[in-house]
Backbone as JSON Lines, residues from 0, in Angstrom:
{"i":0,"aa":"X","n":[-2.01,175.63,-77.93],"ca":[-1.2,175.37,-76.75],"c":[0.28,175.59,-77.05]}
{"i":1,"aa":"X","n":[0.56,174.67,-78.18],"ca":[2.25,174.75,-78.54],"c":[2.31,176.49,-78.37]}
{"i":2,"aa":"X","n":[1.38,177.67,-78.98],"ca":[1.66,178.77,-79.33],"c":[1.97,179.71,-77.83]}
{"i":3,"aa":"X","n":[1.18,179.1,-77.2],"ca":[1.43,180.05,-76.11],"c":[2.63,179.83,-75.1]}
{"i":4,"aa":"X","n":[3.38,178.36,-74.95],"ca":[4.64,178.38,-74.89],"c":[5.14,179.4,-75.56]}
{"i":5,"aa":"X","n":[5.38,179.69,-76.99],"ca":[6.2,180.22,-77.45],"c":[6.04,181.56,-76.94]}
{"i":6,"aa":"X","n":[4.63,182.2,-76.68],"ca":[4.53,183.63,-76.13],"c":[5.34,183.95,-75.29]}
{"i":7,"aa":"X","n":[5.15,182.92,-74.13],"ca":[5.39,182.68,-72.38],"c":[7.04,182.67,-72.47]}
{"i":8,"aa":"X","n":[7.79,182.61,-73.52],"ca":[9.27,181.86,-73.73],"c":[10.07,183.75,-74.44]}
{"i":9,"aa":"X","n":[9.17,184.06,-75.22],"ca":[9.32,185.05,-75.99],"c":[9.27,186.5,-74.68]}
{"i":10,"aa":"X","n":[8.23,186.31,-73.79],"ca":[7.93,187.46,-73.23],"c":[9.34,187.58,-72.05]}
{"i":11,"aa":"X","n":[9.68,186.35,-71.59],"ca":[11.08,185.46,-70.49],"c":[11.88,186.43,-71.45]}
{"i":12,"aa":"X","n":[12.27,186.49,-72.46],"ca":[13.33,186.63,-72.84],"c":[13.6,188.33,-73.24]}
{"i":13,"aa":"X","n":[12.19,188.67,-73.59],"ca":[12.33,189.93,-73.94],"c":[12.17,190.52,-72.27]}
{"i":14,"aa":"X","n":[12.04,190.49,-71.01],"ca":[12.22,190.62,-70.08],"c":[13.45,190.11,-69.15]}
{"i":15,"aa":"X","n":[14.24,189.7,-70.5],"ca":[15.54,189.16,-69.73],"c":[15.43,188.16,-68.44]}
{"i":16,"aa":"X","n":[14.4,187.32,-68.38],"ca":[14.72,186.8,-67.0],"c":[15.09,184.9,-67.6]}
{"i":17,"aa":"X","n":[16.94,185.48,-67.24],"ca":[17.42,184.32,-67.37],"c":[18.55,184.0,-65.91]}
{"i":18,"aa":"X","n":[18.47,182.98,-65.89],"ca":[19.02,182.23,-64.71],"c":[20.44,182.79,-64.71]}
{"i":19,"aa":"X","n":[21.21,182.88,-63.59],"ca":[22.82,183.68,-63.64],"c":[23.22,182.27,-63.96]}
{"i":20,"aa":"X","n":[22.67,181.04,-63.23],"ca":[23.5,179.74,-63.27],"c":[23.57,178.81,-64.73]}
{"i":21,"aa":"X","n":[22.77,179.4,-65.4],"ca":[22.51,178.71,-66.85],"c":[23.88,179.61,-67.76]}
{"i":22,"aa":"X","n":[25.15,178.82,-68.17],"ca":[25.6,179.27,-68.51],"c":[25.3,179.29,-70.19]}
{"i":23,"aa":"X","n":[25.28,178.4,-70.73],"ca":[24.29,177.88,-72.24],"c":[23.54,177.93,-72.37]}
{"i":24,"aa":"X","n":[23.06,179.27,-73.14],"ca":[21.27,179.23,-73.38],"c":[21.16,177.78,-74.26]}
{"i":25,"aa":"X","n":[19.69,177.44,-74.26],"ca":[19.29,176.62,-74.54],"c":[17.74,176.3,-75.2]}
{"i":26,"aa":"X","n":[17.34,175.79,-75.81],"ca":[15.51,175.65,-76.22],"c":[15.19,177.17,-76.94]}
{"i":27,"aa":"X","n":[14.04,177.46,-76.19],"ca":[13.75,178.91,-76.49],"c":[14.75,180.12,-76.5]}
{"i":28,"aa":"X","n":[15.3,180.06,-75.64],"ca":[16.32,181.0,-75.39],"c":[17.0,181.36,-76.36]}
{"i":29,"aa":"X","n":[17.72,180.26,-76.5],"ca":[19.11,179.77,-77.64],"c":[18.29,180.19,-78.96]}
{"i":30,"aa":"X","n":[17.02,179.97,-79.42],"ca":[16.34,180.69,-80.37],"c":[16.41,181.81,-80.53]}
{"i":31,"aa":"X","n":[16.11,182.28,-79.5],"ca":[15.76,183.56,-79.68],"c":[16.99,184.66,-79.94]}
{"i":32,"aa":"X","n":[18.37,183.86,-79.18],"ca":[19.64,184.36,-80.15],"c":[19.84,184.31,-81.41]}
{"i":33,"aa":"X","n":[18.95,183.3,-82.02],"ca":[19.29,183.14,-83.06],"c":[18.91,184.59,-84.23]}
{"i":34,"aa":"X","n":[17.63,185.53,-83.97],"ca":[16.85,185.79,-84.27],"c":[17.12,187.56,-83.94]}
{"i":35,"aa":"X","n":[17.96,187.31,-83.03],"ca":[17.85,189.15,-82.31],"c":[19.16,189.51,-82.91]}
{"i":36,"aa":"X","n":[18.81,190.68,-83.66],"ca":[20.08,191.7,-84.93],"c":[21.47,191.64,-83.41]}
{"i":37,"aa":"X","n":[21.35,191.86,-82.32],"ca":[22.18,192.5,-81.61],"c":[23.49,191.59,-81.12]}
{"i":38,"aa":"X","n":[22.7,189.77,-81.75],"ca":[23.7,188.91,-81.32],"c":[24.73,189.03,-82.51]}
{"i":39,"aa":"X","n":[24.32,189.82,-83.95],"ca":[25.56,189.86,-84.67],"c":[25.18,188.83,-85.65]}
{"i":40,"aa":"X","n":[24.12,187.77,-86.11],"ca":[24.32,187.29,-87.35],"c":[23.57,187.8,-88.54]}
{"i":41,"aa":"X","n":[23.64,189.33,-88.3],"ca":[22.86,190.2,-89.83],"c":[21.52,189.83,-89.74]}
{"i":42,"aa":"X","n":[20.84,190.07,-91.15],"ca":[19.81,190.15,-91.51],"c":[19.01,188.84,-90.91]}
{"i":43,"aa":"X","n":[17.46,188.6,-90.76],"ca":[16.82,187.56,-90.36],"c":[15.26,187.65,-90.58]}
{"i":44,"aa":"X","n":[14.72,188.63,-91.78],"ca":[13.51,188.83,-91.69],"c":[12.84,187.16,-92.29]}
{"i":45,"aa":"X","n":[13.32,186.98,-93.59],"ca":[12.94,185.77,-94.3],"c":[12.84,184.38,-92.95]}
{"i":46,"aa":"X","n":[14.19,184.28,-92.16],"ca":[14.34,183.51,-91.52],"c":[13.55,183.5,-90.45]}
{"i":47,"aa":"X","n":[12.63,184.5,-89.77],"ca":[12.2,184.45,-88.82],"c":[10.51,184.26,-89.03]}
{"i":48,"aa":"X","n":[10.14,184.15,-90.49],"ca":[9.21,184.2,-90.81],"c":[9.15,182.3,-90.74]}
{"i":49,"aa":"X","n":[10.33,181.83,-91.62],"ca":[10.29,180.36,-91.36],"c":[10.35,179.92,-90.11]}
{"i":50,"aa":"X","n":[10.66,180.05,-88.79],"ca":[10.94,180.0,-87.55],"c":[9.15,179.87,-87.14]}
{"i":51,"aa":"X","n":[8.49,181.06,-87.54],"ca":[7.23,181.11,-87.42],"c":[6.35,179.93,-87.94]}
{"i":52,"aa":"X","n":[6.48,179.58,-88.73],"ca":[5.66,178.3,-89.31],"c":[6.7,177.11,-88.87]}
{"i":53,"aa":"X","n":[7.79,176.72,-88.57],"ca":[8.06,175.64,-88.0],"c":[7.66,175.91,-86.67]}
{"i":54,"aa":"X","n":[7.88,176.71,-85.59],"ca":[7.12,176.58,-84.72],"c":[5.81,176.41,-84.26]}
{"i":55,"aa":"X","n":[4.91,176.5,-85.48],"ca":[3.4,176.07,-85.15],"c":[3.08,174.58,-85.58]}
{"i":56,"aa":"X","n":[4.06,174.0,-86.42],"ca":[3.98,172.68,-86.54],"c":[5.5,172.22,-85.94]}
{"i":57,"aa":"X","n":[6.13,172.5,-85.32],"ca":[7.4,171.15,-84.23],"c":[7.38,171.49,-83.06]}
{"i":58,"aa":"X","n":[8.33,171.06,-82.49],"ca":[8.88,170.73,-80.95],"c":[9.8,171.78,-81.52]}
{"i":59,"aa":"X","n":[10.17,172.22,-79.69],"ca":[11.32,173.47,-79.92],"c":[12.35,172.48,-80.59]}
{"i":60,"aa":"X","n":[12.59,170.87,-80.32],"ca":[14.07,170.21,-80.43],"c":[14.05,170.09,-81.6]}
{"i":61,"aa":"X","n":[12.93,169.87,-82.39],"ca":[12.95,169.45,-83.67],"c":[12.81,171.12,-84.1]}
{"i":62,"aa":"X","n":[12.53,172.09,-84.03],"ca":[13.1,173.88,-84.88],"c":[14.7,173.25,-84.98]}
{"i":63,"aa":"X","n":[15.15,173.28,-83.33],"ca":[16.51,173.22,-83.94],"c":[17.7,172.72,-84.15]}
{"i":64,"aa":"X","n":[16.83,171.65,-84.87],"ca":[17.72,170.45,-86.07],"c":[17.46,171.37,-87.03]}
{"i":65,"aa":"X","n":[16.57,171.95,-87.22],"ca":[16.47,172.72,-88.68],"c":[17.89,172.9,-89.19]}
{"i":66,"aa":"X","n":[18.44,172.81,-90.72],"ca":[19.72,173.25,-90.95],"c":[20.01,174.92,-90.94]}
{"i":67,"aa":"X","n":[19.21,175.31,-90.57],"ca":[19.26,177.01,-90.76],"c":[19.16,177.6,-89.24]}
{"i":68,"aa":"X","n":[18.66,176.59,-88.86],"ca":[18.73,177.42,-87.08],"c":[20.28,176.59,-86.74]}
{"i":69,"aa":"X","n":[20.67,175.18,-87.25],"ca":[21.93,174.82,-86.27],"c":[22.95,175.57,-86.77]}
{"i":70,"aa":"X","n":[23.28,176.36,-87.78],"ca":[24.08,176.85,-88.76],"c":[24.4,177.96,-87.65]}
{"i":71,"aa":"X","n":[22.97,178.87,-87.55],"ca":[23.0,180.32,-86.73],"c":[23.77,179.77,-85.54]}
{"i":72,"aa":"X","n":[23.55,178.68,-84.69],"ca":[23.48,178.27,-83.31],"c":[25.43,177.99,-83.24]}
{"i":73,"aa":"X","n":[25.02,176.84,-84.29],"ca":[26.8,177.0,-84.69],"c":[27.94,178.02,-84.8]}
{"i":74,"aa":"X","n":[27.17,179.12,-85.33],"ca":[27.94,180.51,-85.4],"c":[27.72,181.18,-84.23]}
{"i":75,"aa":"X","n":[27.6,181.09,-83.24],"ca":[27.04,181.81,-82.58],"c":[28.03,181.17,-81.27]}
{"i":76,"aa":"X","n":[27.91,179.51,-81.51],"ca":[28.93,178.87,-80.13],"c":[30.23,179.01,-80.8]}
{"i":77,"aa":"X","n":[30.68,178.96,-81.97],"ca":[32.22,179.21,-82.51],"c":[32.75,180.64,-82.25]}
{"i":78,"aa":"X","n":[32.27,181.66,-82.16],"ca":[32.11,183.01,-82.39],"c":[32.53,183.62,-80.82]}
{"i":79,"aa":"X","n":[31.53,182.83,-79.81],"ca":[31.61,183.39,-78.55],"c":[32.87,183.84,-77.88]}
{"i":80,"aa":"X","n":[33.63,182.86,-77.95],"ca":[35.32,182.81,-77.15],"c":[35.79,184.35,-78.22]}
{"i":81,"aa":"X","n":[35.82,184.63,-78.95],"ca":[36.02,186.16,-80.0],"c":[35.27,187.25,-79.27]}
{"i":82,"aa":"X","n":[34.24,187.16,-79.3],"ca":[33.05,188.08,-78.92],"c":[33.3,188.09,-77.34]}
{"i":83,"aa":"X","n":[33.47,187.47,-76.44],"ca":[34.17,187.69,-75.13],"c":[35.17,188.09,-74.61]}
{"i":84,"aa":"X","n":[36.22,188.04,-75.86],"ca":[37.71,188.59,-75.5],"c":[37.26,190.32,-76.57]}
{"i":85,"aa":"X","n":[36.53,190.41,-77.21],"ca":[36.53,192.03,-77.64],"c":[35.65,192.41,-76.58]}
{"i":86,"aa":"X","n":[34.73,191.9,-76.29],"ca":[33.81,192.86,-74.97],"c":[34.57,193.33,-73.87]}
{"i":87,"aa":"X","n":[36.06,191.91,-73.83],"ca":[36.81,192.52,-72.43],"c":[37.71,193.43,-72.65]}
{"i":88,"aa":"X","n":[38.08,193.71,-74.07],"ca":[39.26,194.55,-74.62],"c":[38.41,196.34,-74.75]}
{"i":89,"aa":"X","n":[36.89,196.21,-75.39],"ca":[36.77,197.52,-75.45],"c":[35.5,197.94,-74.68]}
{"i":90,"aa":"X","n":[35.72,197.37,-73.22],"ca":[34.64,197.58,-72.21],"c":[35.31,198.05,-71.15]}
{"i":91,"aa":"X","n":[34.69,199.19,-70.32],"ca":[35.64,199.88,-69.14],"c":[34.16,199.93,-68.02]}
{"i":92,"aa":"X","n":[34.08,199.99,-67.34],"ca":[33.47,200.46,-65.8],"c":[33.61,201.57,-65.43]}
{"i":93,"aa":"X","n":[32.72,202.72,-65.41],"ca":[32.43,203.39,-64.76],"c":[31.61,203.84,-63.64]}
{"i":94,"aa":"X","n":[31.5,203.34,-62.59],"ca":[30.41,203.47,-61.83],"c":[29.5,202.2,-61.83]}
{"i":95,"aa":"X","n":[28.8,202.39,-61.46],"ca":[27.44,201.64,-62.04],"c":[27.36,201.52,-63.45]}
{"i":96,"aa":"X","n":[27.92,201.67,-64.17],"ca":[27.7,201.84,-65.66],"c":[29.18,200.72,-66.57]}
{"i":97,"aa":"X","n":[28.41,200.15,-67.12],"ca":[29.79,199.31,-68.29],"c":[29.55,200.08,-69.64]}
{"i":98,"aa":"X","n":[30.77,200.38,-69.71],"ca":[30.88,201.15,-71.44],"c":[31.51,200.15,-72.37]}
{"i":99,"aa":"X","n":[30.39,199.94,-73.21],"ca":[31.12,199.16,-74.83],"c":[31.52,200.18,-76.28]}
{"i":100,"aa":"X","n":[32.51,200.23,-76.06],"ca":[32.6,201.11,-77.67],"c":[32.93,200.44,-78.82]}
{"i":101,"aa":"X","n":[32.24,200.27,-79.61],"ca":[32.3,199.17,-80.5],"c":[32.87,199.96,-82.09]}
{"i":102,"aa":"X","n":[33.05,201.46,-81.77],"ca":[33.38,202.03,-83.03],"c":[34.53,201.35,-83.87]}
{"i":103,"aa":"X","n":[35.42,200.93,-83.51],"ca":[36.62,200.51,-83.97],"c":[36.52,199.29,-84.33]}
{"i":104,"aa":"X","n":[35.56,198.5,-84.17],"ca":[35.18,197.29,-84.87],"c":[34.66,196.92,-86.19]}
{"i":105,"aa":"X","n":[35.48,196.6,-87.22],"ca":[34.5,196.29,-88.63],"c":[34.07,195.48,-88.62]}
{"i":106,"aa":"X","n":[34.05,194.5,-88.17],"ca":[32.95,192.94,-87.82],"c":[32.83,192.62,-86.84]}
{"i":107,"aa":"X","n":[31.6,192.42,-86.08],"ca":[31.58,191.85,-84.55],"c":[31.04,190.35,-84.89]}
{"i":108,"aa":"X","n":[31.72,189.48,-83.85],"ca":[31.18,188.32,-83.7],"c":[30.16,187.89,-83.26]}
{"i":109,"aa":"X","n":[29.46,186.84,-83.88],"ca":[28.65,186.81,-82.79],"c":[28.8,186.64,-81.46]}
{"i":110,"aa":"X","n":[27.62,186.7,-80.75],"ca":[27.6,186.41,-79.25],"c":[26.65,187.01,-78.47]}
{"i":111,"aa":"X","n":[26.56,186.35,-77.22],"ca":[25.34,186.63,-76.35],"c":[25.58,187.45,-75.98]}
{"i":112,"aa":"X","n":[25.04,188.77,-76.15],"ca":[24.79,189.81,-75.56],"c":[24.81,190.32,-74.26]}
{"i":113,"aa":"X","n":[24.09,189.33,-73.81],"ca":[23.96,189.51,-72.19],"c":[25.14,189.37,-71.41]}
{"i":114,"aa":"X","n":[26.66,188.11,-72.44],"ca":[27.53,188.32,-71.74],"c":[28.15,189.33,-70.82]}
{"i":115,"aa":"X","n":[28.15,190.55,-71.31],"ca":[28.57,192.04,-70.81],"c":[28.22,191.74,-69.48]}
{"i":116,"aa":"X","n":[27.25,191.63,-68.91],"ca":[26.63,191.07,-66.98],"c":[27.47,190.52,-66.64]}
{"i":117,"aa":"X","n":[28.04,189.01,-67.12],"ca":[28.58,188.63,-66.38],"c":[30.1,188.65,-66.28]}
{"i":118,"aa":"X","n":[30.76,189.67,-67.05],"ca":[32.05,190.18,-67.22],"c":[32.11,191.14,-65.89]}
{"i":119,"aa":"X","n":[30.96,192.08,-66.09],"ca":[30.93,193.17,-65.04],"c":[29.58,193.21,-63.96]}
{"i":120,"aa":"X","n":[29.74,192.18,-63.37],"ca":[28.54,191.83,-62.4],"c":[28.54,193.13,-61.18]}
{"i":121,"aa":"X","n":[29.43,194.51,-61.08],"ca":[29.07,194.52,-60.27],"c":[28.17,195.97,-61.0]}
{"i":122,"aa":"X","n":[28.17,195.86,-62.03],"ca":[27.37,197.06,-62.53],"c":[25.55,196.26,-62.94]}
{"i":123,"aa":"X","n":[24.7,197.61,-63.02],"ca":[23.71,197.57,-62.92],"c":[23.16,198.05,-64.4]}
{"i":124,"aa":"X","n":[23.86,198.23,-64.76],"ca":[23.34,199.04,-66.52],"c":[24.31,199.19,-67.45]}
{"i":125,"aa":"X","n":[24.1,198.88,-69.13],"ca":[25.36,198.64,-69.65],"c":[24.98,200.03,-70.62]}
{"i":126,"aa":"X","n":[25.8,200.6,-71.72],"ca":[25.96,201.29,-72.35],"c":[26.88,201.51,-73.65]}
{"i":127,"aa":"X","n":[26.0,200.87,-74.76],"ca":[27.26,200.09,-75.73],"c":[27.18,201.38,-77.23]}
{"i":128,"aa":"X","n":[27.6,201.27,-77.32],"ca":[28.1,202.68,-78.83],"c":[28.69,202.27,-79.49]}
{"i":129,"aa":"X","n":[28.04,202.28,-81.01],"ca":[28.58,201.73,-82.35],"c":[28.21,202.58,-83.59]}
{"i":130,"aa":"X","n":[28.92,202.43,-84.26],"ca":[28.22,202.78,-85.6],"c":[27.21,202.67,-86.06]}
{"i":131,"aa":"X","n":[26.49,203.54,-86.97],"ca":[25.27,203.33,-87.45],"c":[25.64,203.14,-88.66]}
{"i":132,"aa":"X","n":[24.57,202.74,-89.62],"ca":[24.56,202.26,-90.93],"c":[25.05,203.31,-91.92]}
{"i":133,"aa":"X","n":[26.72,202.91,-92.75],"ca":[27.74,203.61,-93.37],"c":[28.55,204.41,-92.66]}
{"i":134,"aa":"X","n":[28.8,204.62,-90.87],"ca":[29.05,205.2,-90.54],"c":[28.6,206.74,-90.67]}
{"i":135,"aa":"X","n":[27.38,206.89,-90.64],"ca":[26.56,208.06,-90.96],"c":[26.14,208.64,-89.49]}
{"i":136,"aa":"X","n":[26.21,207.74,-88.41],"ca":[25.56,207.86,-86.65],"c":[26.27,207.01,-86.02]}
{"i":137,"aa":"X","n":[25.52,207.39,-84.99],"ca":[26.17,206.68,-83.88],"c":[25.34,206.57,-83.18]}
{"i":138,"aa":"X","n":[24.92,204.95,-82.91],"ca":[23.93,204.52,-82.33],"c":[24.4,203.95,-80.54]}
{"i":139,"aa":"X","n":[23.8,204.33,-79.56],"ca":[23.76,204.13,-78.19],"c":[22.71,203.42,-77.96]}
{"i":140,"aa":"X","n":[22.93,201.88,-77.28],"ca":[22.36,201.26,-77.03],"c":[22.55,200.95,-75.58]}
{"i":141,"aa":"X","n":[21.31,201.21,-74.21],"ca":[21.17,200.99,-73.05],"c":[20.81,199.85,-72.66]}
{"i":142,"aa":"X","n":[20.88,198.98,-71.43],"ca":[20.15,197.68,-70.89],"c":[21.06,197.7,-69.73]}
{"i":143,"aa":"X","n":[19.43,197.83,-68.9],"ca":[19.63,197.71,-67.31],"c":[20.25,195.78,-67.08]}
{"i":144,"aa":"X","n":[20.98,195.59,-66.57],"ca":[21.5,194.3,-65.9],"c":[20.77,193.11,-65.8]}
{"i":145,"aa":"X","n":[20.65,192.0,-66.4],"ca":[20.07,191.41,-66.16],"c":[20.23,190.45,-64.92]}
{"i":146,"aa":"X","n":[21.21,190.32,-64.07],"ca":[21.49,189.87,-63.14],"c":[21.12,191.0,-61.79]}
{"i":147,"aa":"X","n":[21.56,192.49,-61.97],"ca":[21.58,193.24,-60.77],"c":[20.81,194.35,-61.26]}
{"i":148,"aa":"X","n":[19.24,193.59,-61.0],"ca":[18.37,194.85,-61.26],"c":[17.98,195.6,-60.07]}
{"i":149,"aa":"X","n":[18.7,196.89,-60.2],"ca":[18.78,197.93,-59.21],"c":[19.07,199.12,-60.1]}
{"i":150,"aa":"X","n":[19.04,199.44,-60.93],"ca":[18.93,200.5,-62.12],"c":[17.35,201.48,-62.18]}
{"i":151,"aa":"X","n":[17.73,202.63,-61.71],"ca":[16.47,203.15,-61.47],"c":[16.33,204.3,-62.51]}
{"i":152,"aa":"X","n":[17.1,204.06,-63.84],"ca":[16.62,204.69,-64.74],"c":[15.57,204.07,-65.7]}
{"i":153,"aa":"X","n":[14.65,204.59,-66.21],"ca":[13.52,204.19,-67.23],"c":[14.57,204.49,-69.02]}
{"i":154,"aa":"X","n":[14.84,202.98,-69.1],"ca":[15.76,203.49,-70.18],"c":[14.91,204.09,-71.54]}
{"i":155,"aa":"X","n":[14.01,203.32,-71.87],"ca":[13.08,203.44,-73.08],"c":[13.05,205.42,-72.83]}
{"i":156,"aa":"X","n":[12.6,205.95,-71.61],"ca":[12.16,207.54,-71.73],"c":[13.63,208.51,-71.99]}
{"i":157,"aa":"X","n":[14.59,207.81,-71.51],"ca":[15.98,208.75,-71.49],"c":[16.14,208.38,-73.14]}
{"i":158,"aa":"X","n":[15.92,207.2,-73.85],"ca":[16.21,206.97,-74.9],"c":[15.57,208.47,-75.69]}
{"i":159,"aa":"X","n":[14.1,208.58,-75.73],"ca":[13.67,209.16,-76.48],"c":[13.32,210.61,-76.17]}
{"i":160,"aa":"X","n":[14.27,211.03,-75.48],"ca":[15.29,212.36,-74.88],"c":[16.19,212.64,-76.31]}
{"i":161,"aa":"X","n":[16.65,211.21,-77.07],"ca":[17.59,211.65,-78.11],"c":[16.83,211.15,-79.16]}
{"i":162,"aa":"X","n":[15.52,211.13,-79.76],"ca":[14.89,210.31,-80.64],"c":[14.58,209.18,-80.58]}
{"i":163,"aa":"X","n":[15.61,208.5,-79.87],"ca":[14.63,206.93,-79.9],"c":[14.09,206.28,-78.81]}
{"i":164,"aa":"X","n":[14.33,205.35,-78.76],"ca":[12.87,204.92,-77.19],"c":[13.41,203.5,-77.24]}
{"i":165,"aa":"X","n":[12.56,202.52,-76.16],"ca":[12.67,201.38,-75.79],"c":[11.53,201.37,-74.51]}
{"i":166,"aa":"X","n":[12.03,200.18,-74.08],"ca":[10.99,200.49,-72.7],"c":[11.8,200.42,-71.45]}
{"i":167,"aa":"X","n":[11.32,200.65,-70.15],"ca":[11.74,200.43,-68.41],"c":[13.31,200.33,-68.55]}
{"i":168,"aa":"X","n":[13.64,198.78,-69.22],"ca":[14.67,198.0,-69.07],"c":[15.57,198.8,-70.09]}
{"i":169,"aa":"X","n":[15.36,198.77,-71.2],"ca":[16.28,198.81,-73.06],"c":[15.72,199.69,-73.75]}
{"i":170,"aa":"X","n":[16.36,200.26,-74.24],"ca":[16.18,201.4,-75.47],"c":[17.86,201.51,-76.61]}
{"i":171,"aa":"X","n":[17.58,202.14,-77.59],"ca":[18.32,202.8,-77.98],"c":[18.18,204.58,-79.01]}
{"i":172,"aa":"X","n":[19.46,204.83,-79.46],"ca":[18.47,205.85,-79.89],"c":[19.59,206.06,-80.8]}
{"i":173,"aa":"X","n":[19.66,207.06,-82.1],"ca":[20.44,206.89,-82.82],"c":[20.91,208.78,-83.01]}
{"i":174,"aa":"X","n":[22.67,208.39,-82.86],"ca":[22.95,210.29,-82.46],"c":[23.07,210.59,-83.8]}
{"i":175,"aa":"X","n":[23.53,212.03,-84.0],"ca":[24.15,212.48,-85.12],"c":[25.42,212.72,-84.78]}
{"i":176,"aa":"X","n":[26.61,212.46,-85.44],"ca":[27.57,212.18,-85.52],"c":[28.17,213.82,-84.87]}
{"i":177,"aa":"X","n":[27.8,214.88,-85.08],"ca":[28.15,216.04,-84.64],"c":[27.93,216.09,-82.93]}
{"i":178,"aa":"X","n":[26.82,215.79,-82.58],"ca":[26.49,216.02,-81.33],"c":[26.47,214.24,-80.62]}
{"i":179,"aa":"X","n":[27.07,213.32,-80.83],"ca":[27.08,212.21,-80.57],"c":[28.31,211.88,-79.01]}
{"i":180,"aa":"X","n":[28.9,212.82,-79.07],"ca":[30.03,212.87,-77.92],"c":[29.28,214.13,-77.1]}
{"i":181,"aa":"X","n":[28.31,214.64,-76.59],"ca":[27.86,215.49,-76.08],"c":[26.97,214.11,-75.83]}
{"i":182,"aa":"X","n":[25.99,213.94,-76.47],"ca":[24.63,213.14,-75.79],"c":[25.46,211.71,-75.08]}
{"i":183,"aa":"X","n":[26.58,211.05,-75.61],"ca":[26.71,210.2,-74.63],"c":[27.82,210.39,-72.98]}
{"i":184,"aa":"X","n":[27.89,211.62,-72.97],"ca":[28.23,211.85,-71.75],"c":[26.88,212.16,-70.84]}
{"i":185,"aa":"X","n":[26.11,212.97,-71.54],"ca":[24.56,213.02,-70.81],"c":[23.75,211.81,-70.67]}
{"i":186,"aa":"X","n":[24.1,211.25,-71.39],"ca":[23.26,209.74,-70.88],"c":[24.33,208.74,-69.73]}
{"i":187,"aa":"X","n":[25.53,209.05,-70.55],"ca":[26.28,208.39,-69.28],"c":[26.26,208.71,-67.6]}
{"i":188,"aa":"X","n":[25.81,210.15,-67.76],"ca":[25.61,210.87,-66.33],"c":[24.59,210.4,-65.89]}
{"i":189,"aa":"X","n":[23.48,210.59,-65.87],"ca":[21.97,210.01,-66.04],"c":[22.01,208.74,-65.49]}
{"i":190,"aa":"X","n":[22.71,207.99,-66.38],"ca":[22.6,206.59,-65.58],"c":[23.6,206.11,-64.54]}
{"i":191,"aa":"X","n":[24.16,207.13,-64.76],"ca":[25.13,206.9,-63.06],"c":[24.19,207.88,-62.08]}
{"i":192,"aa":"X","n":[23.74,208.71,-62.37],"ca":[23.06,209.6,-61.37],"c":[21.63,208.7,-60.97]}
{"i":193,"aa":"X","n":[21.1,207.56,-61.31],"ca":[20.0,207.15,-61.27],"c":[20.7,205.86,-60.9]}
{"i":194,"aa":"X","n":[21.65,205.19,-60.66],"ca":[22.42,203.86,-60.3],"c":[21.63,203.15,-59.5]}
């Protein structure tokens, strides 16, 4: 029983369906920041394996007392007010479309991801570009809105137009640094042409 909460909590989240009015994730949610590379606290394979066996024996409240989940959770609420003022500094609107360029960043803070929605509520799909690992690529990462789903691109298939994939909602795909300013104007078109 406990397990299939966690499915039912896991599937909410990987489907993005979170409340506009919940400003603090919380329980599952707030976990599941803890856990996803994109909120910014590095590596988490070891940790998510422990996550796995405390969740088949606790309560979500008692995971996170854990000292290793309040630590993440901690970094994550200290971090935010940082991570909200760079999303607003290197994020522009185009259309239907929010652009994050994150190249110029050597450390990102953490933070909720999803913030980007509610900076630019009136867009429908975000479009964030960063470095890839050593600065070797340049990775483009898509996600239709989680507040204003009206995005009628299939991001996962445009993803893997450039090698990589995702599904309906999210994809990313990873450029080569030569042709990396060519493919993200074509994806940027795409998802304004599909708004």
């Amino acid at each position: 029983m406990r397990l299939s909460k966690l499915v039912d909590e896991t599937d909410r989240s990987t489907r993005a369906a979170h409340a506009r009015r919940r400003r603090e994730p919380r329980d599952y949610i707030l976990l599941g920041y803890t856990i996803d590379s994109r909120t910014g606290l590095g590596s988490f394979e070891q940790y998510f394996h422990k996550l796995v066996k405390w969740l088949q024996m606790m309560s979500i409240r008692e995971v996170l007392e854990q000292p290793e989940v309040k630590e993440r959770v901690q970094r994550i609420r200290s971090e935010q007010e940082d991570f909200r003022r760079l999303l607003q500094r290197n994020s522009f609107q185009l259309q239907n479309v929010v652009v994050t360029d994150l190249r110029e960043i050597e450390r990102l803070p953490a933070g909720n991801r999803f913030l980007i929605y509610t900076l630019f509520p009136e867009t429908n799909v975000s479009l964030r570009v960063h470095w890839g690992p050593a600065h070797q690529s340049v990775i483009a990462a898509v996600g239709h809105s989680i507040f204003n789903r009206t995005c009628k691109t299939s991001v996962g298939e445009l993803m893997s137009r450039y090698g990589g994939g995702g599904h309906r909602g999210a994809g990313t795909c990873v450029l080569p640094i030569d042709s990396a300013a060519e493919a993200i104007d074509e994806i940027l078109f795409e998802l304004q042409a599909n708004g």
